[in-house]
PDB file of N, H, CA, C and O in Angstrom:
ATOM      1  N   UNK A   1     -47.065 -31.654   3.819  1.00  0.00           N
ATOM      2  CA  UNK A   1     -46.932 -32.943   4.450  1.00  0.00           C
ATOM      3  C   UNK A   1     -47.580 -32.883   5.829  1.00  0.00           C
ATOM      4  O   UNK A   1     -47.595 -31.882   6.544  1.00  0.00           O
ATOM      5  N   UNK A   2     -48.107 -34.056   6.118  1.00  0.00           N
ATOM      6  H   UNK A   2     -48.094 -34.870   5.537  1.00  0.00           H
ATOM      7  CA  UNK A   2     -48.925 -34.335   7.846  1.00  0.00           C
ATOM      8  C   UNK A   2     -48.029 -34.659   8.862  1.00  0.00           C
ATOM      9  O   UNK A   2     -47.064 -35.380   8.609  1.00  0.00           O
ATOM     10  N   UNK A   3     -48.264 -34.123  10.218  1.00  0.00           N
ATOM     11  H   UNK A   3     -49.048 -33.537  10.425  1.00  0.00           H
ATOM     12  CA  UNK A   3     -47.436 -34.435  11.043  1.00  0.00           C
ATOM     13  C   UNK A   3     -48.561 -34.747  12.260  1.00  0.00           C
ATOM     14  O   UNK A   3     -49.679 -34.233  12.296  1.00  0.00           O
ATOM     15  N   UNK A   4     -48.093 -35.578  13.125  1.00  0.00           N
ATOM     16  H   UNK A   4     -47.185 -35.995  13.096  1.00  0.00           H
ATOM     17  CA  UNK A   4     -48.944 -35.704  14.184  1.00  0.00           C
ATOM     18  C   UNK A   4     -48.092 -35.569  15.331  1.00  0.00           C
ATOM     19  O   UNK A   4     -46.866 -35.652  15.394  1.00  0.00           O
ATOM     20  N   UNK A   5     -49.133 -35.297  16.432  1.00  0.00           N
ATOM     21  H   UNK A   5     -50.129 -35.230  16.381  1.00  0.00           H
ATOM     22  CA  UNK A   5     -48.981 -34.978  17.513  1.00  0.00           C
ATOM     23  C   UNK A   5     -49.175 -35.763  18.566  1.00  0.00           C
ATOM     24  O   UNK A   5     -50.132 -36.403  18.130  1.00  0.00           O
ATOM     25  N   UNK A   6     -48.957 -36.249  19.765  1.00  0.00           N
ATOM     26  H   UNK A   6     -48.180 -35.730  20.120  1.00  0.00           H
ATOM     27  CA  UNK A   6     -49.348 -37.569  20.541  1.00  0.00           C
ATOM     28  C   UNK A   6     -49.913 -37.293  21.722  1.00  0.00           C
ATOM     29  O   UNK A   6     -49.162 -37.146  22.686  1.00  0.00           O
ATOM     30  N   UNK A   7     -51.174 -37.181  21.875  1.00  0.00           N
ATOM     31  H   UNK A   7     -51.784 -37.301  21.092  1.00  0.00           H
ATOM     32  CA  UNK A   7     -52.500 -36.419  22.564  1.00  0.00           C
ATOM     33  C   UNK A   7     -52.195 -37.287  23.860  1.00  0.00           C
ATOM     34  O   UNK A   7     -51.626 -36.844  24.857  1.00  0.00           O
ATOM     35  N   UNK A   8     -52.731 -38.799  23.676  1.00  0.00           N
ATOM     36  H   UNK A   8     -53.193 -39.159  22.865  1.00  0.00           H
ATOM     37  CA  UNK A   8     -53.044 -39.134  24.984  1.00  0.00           C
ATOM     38  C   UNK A   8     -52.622 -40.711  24.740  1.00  0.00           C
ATOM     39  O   UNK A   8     -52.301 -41.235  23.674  1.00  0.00           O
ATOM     40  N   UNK A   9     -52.716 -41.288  26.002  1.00  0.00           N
ATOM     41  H   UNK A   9     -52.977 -40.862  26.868  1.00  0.00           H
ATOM     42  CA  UNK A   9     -52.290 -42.913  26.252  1.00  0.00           C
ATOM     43  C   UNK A   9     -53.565 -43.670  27.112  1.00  0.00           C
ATOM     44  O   UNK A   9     -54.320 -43.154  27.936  1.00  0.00           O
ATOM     45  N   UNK A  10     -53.536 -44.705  26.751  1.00  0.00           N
ATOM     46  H   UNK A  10     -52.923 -45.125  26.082  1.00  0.00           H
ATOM     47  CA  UNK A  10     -54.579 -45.471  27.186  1.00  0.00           C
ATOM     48  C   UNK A  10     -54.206 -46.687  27.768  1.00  0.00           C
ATOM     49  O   UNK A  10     -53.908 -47.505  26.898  1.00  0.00           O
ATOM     50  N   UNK A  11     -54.119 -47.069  28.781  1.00  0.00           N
ATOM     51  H   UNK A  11     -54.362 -46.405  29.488  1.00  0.00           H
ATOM     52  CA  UNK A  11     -53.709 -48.481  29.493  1.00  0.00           C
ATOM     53  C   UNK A  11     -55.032 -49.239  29.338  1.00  0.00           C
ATOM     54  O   UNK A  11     -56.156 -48.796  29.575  1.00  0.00           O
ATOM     55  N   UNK A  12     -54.667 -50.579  28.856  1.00  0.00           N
ATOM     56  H   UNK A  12     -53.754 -50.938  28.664  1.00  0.00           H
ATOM     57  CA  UNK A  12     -55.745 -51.265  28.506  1.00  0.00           C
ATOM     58  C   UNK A  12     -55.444 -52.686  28.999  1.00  0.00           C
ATOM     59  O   UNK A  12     -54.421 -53.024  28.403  1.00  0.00           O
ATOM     60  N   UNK A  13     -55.878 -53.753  29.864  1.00  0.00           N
ATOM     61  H   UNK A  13     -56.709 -53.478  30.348  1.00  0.00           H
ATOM     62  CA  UNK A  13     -55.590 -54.683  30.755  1.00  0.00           C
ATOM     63  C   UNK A  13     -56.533 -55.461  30.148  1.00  0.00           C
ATOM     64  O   UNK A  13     -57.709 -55.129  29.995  1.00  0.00           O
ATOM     65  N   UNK A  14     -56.033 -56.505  29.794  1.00  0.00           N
ATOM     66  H   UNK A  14     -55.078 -56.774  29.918  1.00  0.00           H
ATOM     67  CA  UNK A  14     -57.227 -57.616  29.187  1.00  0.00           C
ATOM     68  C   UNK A  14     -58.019 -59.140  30.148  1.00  0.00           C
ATOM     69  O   UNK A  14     -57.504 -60.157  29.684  1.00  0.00           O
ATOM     70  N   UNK A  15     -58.440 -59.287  30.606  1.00  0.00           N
ATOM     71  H   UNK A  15     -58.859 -58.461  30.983  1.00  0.00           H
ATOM     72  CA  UNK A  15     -58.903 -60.190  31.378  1.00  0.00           C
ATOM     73  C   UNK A  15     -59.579 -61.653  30.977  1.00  0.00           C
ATOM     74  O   UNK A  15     -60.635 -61.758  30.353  1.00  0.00           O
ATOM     75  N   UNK A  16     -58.724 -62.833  31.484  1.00  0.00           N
ATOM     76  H   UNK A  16     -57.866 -62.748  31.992  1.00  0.00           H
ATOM     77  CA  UNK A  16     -59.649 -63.960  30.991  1.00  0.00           C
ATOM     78  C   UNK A  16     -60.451 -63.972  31.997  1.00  0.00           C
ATOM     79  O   UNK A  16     -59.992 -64.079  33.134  1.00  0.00           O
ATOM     80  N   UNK A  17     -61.894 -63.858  31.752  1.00  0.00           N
ATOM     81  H   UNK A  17     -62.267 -63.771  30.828  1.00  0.00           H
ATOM     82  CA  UNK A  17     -62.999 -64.006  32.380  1.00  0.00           C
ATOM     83  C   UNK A  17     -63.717 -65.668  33.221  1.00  0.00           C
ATOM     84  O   UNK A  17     -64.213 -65.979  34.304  1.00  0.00           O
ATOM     85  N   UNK A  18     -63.302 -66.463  31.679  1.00  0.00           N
ATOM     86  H   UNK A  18     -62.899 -66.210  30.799  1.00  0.00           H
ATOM     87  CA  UNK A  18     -63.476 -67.968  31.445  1.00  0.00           C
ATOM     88  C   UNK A  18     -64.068 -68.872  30.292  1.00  0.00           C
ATOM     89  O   UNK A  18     -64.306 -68.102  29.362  1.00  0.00           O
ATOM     90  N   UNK A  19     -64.296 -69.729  30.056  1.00  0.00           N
ATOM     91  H   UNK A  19     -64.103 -70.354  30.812  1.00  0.00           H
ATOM     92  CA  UNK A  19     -64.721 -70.273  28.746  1.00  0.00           C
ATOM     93  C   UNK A  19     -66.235 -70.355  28.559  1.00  0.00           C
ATOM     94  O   UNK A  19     -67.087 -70.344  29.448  1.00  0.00           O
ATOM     95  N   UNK A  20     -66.439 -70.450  27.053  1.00  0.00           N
ATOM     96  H   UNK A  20     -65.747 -70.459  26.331  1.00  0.00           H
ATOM     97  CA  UNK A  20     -67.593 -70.412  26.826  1.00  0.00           C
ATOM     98  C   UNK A  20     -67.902 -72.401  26.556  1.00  0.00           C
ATOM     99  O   UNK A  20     -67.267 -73.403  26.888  1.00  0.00           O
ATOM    100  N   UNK A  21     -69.223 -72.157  25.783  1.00  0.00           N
ATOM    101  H   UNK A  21     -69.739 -71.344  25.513  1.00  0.00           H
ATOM    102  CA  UNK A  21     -69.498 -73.964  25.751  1.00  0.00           C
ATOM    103  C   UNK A  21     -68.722 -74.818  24.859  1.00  0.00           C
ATOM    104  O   UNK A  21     -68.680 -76.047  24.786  1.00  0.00           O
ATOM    105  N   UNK A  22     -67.981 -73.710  24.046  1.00  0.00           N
ATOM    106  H   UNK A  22     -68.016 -72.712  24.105  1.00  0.00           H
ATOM    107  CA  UNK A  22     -67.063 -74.581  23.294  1.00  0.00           C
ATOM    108  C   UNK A  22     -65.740 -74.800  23.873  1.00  0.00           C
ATOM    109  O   UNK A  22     -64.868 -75.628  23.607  1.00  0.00           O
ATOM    110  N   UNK A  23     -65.800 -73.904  24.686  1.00  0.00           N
ATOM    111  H   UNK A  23     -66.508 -73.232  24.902  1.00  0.00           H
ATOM    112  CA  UNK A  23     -64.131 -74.288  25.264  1.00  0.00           C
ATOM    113  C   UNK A  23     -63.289 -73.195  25.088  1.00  0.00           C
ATOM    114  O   UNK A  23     -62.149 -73.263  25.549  1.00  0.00           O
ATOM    115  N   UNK A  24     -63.810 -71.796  24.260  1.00  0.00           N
ATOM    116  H   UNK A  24     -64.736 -71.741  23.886  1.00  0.00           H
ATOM    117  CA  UNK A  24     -62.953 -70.888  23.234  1.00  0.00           C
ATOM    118  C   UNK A  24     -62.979 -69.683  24.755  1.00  0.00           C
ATOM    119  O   UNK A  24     -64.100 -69.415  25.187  1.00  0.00           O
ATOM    120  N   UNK A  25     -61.854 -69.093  25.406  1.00  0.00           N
ATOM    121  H   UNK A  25     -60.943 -69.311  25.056  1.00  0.00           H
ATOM    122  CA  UNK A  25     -62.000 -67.929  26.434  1.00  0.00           C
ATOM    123  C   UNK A  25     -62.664 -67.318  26.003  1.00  0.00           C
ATOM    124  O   UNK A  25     -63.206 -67.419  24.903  1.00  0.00           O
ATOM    125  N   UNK A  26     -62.809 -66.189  27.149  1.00  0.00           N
ATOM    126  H   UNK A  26     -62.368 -66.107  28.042  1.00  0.00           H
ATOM    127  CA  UNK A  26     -63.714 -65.478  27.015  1.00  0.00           C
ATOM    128  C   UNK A  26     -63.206 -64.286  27.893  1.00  0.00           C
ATOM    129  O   UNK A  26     -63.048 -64.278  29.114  1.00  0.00           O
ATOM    130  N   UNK A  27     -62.981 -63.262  26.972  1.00  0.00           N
ATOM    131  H   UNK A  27     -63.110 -63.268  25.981  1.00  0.00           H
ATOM    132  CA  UNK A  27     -62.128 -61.785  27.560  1.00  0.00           C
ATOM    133  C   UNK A  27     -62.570 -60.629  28.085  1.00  0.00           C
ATOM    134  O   UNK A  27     -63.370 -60.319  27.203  1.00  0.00           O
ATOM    135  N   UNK A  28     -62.624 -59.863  28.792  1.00  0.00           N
ATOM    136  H   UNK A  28     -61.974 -60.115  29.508  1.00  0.00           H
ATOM    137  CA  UNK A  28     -63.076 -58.125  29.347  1.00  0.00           C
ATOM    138  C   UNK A  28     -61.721 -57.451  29.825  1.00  0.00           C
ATOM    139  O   UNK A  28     -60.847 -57.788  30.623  1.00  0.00           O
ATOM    140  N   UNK A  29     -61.909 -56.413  29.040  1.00  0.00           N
ATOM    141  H   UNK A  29     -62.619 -56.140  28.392  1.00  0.00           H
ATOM    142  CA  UNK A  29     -61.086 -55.621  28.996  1.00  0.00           C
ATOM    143  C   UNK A  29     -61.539 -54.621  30.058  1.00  0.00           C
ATOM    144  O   UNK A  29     -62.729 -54.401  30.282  1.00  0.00           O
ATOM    145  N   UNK A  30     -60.406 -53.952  30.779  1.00  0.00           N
ATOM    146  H   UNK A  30     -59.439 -54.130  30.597  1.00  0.00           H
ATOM    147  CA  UNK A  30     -60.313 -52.937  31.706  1.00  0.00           C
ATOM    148  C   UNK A  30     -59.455 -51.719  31.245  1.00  0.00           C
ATOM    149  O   UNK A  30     -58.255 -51.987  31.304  1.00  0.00           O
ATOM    150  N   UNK A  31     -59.731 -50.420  30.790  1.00  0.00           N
ATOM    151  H   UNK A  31     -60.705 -50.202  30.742  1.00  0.00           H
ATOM    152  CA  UNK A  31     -59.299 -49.501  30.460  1.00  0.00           C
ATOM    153  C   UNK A  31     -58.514 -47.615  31.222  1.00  0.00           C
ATOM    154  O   UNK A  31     -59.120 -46.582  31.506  1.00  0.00           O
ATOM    155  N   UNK A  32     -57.320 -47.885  31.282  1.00  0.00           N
ATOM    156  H   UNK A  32     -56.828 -48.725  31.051  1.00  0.00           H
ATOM    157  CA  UNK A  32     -57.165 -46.731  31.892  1.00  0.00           C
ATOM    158  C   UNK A  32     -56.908 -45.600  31.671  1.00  0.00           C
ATOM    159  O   UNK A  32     -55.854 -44.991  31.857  1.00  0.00           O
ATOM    160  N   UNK A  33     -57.795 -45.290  31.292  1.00  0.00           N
ATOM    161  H   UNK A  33     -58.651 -45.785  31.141  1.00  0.00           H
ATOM    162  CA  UNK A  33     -57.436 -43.489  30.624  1.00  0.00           C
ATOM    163  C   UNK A  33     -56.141 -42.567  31.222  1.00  0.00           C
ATOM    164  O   UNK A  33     -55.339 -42.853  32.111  1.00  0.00           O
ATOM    165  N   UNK A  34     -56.284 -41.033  30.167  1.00  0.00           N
ATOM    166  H   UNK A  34     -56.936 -40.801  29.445  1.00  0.00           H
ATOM    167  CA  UNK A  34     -55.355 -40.356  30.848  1.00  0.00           C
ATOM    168  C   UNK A  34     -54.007 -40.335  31.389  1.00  0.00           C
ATOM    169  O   UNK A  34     -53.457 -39.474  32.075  1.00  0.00           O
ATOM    170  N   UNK A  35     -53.454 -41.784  30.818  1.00  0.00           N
ATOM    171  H   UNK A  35     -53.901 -42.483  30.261  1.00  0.00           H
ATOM    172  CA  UNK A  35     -52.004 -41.798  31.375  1.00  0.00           C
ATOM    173  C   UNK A  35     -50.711 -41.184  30.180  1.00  0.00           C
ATOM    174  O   UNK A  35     -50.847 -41.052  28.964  1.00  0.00           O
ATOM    175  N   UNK A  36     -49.761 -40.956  30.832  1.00  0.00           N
ATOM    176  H   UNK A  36     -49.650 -41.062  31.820  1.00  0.00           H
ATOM    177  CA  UNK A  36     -48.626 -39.837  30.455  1.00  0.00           C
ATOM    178  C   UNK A  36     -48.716 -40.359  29.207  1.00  0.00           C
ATOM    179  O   UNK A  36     -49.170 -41.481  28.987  1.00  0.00           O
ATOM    180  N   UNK A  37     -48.193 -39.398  28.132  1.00  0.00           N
ATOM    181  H   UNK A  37     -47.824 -38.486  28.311  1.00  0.00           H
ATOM    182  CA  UNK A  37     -47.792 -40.098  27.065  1.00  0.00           C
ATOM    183  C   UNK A  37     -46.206 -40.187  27.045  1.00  0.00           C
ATOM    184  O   UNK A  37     -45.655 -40.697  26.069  1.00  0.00           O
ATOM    185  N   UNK A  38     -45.429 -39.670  28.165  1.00  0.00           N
ATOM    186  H   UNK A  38     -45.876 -39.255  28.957  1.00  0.00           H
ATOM    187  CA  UNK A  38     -44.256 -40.335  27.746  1.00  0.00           C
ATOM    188  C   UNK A  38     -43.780 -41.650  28.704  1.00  0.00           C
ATOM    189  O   UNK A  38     -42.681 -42.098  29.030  1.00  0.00           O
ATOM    190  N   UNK A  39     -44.978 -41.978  28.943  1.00  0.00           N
ATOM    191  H   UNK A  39     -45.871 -41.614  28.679  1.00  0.00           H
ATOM    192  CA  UNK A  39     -44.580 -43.249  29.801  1.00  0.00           C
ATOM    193  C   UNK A  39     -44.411 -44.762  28.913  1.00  0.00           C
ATOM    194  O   UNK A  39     -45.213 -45.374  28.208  1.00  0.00           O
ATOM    195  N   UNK A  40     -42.976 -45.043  29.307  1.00  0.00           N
ATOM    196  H   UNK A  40     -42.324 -44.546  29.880  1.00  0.00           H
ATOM    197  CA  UNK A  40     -42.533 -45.866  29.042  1.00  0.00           C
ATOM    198  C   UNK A  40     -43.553 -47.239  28.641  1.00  0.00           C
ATOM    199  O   UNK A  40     -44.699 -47.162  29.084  1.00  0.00           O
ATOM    200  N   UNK A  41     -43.242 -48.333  27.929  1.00  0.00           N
ATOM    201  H   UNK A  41     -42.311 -48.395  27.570  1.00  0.00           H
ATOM    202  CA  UNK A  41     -43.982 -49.405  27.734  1.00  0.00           C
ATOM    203  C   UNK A  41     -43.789 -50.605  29.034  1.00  0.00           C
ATOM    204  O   UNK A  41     -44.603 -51.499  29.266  1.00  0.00           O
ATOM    205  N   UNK A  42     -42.332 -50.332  29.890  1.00  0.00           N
ATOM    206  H   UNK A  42     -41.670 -49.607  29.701  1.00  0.00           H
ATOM    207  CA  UNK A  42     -41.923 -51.110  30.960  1.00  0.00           C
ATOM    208  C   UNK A  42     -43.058 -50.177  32.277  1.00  0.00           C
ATOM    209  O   UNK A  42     -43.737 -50.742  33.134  1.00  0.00           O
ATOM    210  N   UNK A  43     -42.977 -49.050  32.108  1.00  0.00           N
ATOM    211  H   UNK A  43     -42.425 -48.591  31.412  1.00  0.00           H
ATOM    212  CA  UNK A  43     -43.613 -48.121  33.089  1.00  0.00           C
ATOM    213  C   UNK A  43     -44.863 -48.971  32.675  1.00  0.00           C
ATOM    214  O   UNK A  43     -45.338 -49.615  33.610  1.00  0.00           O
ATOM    215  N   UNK A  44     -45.523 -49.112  31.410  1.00  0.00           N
ATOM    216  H   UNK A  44     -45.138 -48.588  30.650  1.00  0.00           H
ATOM    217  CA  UNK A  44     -47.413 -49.028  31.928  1.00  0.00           C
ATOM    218  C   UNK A  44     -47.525 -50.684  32.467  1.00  0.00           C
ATOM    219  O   UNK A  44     -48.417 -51.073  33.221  1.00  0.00           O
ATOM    220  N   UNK A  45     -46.410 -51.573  31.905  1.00  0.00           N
ATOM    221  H   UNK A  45     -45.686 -51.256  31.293  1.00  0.00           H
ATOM    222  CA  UNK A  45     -46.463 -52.806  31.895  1.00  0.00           C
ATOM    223  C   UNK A  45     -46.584 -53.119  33.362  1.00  0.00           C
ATOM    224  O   UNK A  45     -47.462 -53.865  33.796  1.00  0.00           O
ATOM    225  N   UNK A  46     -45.508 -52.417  34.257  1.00  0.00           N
ATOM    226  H   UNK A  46     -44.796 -51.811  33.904  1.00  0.00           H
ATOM    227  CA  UNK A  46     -45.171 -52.672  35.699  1.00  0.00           C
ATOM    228  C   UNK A  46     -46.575 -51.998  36.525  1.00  0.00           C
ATOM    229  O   UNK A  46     -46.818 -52.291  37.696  1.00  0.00           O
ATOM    230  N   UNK A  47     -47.308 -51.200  35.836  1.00  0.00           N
ATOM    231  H   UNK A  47     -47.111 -50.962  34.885  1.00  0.00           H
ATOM    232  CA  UNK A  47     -48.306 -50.468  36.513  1.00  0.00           C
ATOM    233  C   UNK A  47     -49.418 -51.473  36.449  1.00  0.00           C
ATOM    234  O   UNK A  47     -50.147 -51.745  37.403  1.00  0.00           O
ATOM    235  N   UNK A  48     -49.519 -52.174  34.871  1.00  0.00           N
ATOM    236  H   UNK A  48     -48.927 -51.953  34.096  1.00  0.00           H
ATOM    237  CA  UNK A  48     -50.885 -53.194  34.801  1.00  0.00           C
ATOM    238  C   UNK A  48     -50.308 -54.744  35.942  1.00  0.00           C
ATOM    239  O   UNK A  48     -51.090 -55.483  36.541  1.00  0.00           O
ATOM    240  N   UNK A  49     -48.985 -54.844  35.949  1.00  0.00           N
ATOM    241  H   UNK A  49     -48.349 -54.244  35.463  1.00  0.00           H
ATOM    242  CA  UNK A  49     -48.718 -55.882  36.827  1.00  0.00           C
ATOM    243  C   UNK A  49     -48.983 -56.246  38.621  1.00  0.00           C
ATOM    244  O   UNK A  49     -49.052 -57.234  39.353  1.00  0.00           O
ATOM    245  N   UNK A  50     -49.089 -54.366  38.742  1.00  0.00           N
ATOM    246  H   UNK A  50     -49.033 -53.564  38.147  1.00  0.00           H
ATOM    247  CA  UNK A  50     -49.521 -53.731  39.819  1.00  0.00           C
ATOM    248  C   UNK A  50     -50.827 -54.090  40.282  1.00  0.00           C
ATOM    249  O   UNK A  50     -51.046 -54.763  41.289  1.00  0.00           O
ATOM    250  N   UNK A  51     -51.666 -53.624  39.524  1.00  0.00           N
ATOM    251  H   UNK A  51     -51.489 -53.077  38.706  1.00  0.00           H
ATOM    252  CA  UNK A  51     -52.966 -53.816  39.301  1.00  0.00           C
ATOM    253  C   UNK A  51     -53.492 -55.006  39.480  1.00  0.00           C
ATOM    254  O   UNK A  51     -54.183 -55.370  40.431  1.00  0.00           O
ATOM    255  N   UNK A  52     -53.015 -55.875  38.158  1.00  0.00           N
ATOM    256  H   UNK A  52     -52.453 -55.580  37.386  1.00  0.00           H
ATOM    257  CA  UNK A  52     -53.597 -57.701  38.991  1.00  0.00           C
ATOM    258  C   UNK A  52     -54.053 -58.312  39.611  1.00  0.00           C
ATOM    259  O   UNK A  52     -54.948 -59.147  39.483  1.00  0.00           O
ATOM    260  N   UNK A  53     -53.243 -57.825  40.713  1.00  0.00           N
ATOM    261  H   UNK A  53     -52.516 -57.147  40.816  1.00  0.00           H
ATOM    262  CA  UNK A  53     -53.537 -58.499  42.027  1.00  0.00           C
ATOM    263  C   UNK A  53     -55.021 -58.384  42.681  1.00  0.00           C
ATOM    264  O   UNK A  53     -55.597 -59.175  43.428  1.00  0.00           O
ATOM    265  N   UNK A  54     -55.510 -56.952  42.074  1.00  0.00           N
ATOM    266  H   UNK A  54     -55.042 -56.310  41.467  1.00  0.00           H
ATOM    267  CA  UNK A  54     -56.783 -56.663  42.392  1.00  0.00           C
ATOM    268  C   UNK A  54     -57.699 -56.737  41.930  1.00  0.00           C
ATOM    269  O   UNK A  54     -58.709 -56.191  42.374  1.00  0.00           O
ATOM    270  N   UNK A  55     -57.652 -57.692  40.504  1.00  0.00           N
ATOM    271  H   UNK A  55     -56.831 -58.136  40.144  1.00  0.00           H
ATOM    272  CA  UNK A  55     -58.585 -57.711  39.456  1.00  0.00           C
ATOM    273  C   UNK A  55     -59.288 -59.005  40.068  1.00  0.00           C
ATOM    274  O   UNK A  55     -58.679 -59.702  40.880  1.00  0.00           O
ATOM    275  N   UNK A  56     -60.492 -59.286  39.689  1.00  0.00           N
ATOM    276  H   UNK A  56     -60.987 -58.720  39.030  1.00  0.00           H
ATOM    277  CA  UNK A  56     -61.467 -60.934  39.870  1.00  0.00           C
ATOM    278  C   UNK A  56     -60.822 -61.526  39.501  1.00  0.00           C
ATOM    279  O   UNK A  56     -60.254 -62.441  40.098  1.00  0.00           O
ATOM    280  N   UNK A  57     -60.624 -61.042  37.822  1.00  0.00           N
ATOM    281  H   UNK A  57     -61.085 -60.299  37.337  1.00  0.00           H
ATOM    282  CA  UNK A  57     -60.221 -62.466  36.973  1.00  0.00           C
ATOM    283  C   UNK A  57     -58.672 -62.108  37.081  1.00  0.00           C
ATOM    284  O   UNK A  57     -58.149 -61.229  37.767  1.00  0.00           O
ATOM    285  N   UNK A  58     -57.891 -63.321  35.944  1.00  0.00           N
ATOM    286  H   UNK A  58     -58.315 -64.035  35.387  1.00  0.00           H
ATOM    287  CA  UNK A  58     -56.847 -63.064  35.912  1.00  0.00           C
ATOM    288  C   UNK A  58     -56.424 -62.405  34.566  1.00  0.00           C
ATOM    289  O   UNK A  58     -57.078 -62.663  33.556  1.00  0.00           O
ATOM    290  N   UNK A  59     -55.282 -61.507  34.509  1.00  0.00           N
ATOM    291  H   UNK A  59     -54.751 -61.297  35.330  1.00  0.00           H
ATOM    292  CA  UNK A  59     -54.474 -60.821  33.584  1.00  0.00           C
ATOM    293  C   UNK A  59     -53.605 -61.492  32.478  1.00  0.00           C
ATOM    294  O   UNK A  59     -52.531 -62.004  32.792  1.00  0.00           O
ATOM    295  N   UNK A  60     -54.274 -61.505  30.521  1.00  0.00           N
ATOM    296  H   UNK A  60     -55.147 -61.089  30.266  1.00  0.00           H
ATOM    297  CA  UNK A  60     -54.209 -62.177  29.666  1.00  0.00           C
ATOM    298  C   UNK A  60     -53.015 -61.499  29.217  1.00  0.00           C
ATOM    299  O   UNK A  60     -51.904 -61.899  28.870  1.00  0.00           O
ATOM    300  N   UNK A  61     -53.695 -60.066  29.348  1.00  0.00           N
ATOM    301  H   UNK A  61     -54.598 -59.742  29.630  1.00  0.00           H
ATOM    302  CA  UNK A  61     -52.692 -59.535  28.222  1.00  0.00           C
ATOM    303  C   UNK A  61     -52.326 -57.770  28.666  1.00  0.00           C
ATOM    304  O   UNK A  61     -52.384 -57.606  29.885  1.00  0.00           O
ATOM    305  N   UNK A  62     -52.090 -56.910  28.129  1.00  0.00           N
ATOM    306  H   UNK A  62     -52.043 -57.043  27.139  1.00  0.00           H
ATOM    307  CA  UNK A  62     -51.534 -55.814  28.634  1.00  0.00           C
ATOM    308  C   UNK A  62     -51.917 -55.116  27.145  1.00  0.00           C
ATOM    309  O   UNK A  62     -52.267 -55.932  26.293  1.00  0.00           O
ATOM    310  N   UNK A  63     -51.896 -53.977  26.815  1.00  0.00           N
ATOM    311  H   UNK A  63     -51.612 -53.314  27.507  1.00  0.00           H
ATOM    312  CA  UNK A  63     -52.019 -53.310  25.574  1.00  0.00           C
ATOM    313  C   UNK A  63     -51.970 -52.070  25.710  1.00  0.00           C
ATOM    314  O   UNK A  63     -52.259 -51.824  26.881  1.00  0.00           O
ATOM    315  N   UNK A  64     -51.682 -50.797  24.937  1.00  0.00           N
ATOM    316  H   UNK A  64     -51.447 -50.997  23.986  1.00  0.00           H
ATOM    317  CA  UNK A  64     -51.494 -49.732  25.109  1.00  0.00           C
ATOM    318  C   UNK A  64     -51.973 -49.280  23.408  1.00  0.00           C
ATOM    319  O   UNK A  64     -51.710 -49.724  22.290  1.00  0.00           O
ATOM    320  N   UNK A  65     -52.754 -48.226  23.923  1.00  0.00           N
ATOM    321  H   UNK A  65     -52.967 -47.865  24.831  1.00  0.00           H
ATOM    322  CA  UNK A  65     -53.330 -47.215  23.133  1.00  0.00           C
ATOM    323  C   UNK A  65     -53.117 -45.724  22.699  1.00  0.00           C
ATOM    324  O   UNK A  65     -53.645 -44.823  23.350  1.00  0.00           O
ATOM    325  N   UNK A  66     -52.406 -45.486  21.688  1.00  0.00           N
ATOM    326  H   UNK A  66     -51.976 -46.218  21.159  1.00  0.00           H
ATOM    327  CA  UNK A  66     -52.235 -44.087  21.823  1.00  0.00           C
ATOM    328  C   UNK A  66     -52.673 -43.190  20.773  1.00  0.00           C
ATOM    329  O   UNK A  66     -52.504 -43.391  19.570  1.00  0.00           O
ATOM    330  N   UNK A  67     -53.374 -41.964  21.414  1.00  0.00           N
ATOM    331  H   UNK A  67     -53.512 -41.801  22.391  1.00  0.00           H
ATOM    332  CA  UNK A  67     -54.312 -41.419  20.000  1.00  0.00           C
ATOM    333  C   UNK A  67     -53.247 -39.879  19.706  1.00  0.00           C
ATOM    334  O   UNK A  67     -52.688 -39.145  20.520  1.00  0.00           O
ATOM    335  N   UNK A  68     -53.276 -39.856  18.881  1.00  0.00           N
ATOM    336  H   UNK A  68     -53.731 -40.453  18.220  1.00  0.00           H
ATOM    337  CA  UNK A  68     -52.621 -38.868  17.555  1.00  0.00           C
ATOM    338  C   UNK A  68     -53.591 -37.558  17.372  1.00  0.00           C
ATOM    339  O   UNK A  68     -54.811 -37.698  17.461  1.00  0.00           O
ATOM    340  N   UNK A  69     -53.215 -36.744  17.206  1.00  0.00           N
ATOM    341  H   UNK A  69     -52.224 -36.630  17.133  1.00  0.00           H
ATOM    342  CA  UNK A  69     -53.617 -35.448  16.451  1.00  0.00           C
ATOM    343  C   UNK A  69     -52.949 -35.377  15.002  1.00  0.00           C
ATOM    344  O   UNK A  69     -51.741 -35.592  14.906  1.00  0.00           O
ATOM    345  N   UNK A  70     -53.631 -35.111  13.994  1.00  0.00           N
ATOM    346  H   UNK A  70     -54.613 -34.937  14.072  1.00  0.00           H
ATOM    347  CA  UNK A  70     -52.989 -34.800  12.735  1.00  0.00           C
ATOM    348  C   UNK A  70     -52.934 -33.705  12.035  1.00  0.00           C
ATOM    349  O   UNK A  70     -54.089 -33.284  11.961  1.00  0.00           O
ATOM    350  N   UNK A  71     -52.286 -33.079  11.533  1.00  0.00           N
ATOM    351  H   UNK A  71     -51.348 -33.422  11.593  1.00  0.00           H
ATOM    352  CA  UNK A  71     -52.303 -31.555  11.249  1.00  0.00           C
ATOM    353  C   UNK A  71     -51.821 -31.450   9.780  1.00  0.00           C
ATOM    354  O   UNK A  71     -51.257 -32.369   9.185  1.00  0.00           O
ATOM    355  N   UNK A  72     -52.111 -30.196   9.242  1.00  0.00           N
ATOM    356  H   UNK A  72     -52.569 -29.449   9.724  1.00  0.00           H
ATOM    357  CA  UNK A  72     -51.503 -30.633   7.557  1.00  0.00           C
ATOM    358  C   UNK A  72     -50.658 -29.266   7.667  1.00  0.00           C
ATOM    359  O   UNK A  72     -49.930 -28.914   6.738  1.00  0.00           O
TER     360      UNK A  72
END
């Protein structure tokens, strides 16, 4: 049986940029590598809320990424 392992975390901050000609947003994502993997989902949330303030655009969405090792 496979078991995995939980390598690394990725803070990922989504940005509305602004609309296109139809009217539909238009998103860029900002990515933060290297963060703990036992950090909480309130921890990365309060960290991207942190952040904000310093971004151009404004803050859509928040997301978190986490990559696996798999072993047999």
């Amino acid at each position: 049986m496979a078991s995995s392992s939980l390598m690394n975390t990725q803070l990922r901050m989504v940005l509305e940029t602004g609309v296109d000609v139809n009217g539909k947003s238009l998103f860029r994502s900002k990515n933060f590598n290297n963060m703990k993997p036992s950090a909480t989902p309130d921890a990365l949330f309060a960290v991207a809320l942190a952040l904000a303030p310093l971004q151009q655009h404004s803050l859509f969405a928040v997301e978190r990424n986490d990559s696996s090792d798999l072993q047999a």
